[in-house]
C-alpha positions, 0 to 999 in steps of 0.5 A: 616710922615705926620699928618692924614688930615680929606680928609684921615680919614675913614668917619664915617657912620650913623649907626657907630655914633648910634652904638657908641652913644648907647654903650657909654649911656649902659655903662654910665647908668651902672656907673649911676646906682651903682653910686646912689646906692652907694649914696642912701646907704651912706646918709642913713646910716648916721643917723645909725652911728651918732645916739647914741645907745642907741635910736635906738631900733633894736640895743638893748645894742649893737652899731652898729658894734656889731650888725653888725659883726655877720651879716657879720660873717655869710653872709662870711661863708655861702659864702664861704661853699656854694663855696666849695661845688659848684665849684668842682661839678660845674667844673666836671660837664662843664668839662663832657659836654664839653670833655666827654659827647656824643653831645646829652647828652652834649646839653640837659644837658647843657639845664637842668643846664641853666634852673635850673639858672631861678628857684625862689630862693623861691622855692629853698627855699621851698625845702630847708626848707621843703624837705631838711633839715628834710632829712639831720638831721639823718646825722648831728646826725651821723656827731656829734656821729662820728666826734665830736671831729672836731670843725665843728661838736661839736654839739649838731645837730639840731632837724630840720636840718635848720643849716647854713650847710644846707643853704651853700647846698642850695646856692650851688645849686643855684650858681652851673648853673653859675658856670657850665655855664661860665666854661663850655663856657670857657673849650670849648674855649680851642684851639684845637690844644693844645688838639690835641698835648697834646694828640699826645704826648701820654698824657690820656685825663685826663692829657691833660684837666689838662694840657692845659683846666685847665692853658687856662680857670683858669682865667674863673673858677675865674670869674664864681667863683666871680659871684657865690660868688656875687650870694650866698653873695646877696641871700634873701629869700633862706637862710631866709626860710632855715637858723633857725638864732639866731645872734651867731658867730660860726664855727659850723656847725650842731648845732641849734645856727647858725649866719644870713646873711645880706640879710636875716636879712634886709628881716626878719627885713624891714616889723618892722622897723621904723624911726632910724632901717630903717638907720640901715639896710640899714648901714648893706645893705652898709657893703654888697655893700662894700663887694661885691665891695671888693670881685669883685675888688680882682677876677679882679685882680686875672683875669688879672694877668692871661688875657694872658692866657684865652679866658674869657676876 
């Protein structure tokens, strides 16, 4: 075999060569951006961990790690709540739109759920804070008169409602159009013919989604699941005006001593903070960016083992 001489080569149009130019710079100003991000993070959080404690005013009598733990302690756990509410609800909703409700209800509640992606998180707030809670905190009562004995509900509830419970429940309303959006996508992907033979098979409707929708959009649950977790993880102002934070580590979760997240920590804190403080959140601002990058190299992983089999990648 003869090597390709530049008369056999496809010529190149004009259109090809701008085409590839500018993909290549997106993809370039991607890397560009989270790599001065990164930077921006780590020189300033250098002062935050090379500054004795005792000069640095936000830290109290604490060092920086202890100041730091509860924060991330908090930021995880309201995660993961708001996770496990979110992604059952979210999987039976895509699954309704995508293999049980009619055409026209499918499409305008697909609408409706793309729709609640584009709402403030401020307004979740709002509602969180002022509608939510007051509602729920006659059933934290009851959570703590009947279930006491479970370490998640020792109590004593909250006179207000505004637990980390409460704030998982507001993250899980606004992570669930994601979830449900990207799943959603994926189930639709599944081939219609693995539907079609399971169900000449004799398999119910139910057996066929569980055994071909579910095996074929697994790794696209995991990844709208990691963009959720990214979301909730990263979520401001929702959980600042919901969450009534008083810095414990704690697995209780109707009690008025809750831990904070970091982003509503920095929120909170930012408008007071002067000279070394400033370090110190954005060193706590770096712990997120670290965990984000953690949590989303692990679903990256998790998806590939599974590439073969979804329609996701």
């Amino acid at each position: 075999m003869t090597a390709p001489t530049d008369r056999n080569r496809p010529v190149q149009r004009l259109g090809d060569r701008v085409f590839s130019g500018s993909a290549l710079a997106a993809g370039s100003m991607i890397l560009g951006a989270l790599a001065l991000v990164a930077g921006f993070l780590v020189l300033q959080s250098v002062p935050a961990f090379t500054t004795p404690p005792d000069e640095i005013s936000i830290l109290g009598d604490k060092n920086l790690w202890d100041y730091a733990w509860p924060l991330i302690f908090g930021t995880i756990w309201a995660a993961i709540l708001a996770l496990v509410i979110a992604i059952p609800i979210s999987i039976g909703i895509a699954l309704f739109i995508s293999h049980y409700a009619p055409r026209r209800l499918a499409q305008s509640l697909g609408y409706i759920v793309d729709l609640l992606a584009a709402v403030p998180s401020v307004v979740f707030g709002l509602w969180g804070g002022n509608v939510l809670a007051p509602l729920v905190q006659p059933f934290y009562v009851w959570l703590w008169e009947s279930f006491s004995w479970i370490p998640l509900f020792a109590g004593p509830p909250s006179g207000t409602g505004r637990t980390i419970l409460t704030a998982a429940v507001v993250l899980a309303v606004m992570v669930l159009p994601i979830i449900t959006a990207i799943s959603r996508e994926v189930f639709l992907q599944t081939p219609k013919l693995h539907e079609e033979a399971a169900l000449a098979l004799g398999a119910t409707r139910w057996e066929m989604i569980r055994m071909t929708v579910f095996p074929f959009g697994r790794a696209g649950i995991i990844s709208a699941s990691m963009l959720g977790l990214g979301r909730a993880l990263g979520e401001t102002m929702a959980v600042a005006m919901v969450l009534s934070a008083t810095g414990l580590v704690t697995f209780n979760l109707i009690s008025s001593g809750n831990p904070s997240t970091i982003a509503a920590n920095i929120a909170l804190s930012f408008p007071e903070a002067y000279g070394t403080n400033v370090n110190v959140l954005i060193a706590t601002g770096l712990m997120l960016f670290a965990i984000t990058l953690i949590v989303n190299a692990l679903a990256r992983i998790v998806v590939n083992r599974r590439k073969a089999f979804s329609g996701a990648n």
